[in-house]
Every structure is written in structure tokens, then in C-alpha cells.
N, C-alpha and C positions, 0 to 999 in steps of 0.2 A: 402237506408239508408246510410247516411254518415256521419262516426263520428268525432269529432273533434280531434286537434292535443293536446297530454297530456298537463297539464300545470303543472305537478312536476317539482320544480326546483332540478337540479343536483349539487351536488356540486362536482368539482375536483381537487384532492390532490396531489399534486407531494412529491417524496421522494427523496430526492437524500442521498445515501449510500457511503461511501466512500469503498471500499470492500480492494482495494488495500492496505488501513491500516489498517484491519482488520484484514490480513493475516500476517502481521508483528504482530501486537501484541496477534496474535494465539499464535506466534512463542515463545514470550515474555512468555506464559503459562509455556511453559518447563524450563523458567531458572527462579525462581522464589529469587534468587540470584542478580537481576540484577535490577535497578530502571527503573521505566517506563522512561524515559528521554533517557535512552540509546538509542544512535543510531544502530536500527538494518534495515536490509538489508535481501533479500529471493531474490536469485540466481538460476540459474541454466549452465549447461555448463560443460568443460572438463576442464583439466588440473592438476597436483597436485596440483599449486601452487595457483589457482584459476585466473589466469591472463585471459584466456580466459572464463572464465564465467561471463553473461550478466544480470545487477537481474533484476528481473521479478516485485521485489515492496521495496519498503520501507518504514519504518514510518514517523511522522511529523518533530521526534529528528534528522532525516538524513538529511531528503528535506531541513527544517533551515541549515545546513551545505553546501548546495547543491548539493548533492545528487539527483540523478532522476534517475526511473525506465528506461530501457534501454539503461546503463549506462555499459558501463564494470569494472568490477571487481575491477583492477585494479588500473581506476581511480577515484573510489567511494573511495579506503583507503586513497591514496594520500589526496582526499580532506576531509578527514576522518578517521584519523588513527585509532579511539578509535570503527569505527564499526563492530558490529557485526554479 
């Protein structure tokens, strides 16, 4: 006995998630103070002054500035003075 091959059709669904700005406007949760438009920034790295730390992600408000995740610290204010 040999059965035939299914003929349910499948369908498939792609999702794409953006997670990277997800976790900035996580961030955005705690300052509720602050309009969503702000440019924020999630970092990590040493320094007091944060010169040597590299951020990990940013929101849409930063990346329109030019901003991009592994970006140093530094030169993310520069091009960005108002981030946070």
C-alpha cells in the first residue's frame, strides 16, 4: 500500500520584529516624563564619563539623527546632544 503525498496547502508567515527598538522604548517605560520622540540610547561599557561605552541599541528618534547601535558613546552625543 502506498499512500499519496498530502495535498494540504501551507501557508507561511514571516514576522519580522524589530527587538533592538523595543528595548529602547522598554527603557522609555521608566521615564514617563519624557515624549516618545526622544532620542534614547541603551549602552553598556566603563568609564565615568561614559566615553568608553558602546550602545547595544537605539530607538527610531536616534537612528533619524544618525545614531547606530555599535556606535561609541561618545560619538552618538556628539551627533546627538539631546540623547538619552
Amino acid at each position: 500500500f502506498v499512500s499519496s503525498p498530502s495535498k494540504k496547502k501551507h501557508t507561511t508567515y514571516i514576522l519580522h520584529v524589530d527587538m533592538d527598538c523595543f528595548f529602547a522604548s522598554v527603557a522609555l517605560l521608566s521615564r514617563p516624563d519624557l515624549p516618545s520622540t526622544t532620542p534614547v540610547a541603551i549602552c553598556h561599557g566603563s568609564g565615568s564619563s561614559g566615553s568608553n561605552a558602546e550602545l547595544s541599541t537605539c530607538n527610531y528618534a536616534a537612528r533619524s539623527l544618525g545614531v547606530r547601535k555599535g556606535m561609541w558613546l561618545a560619538t552618538a552625543r556628539r551627533l546627538c546632544p539631546g540623547l538619552v
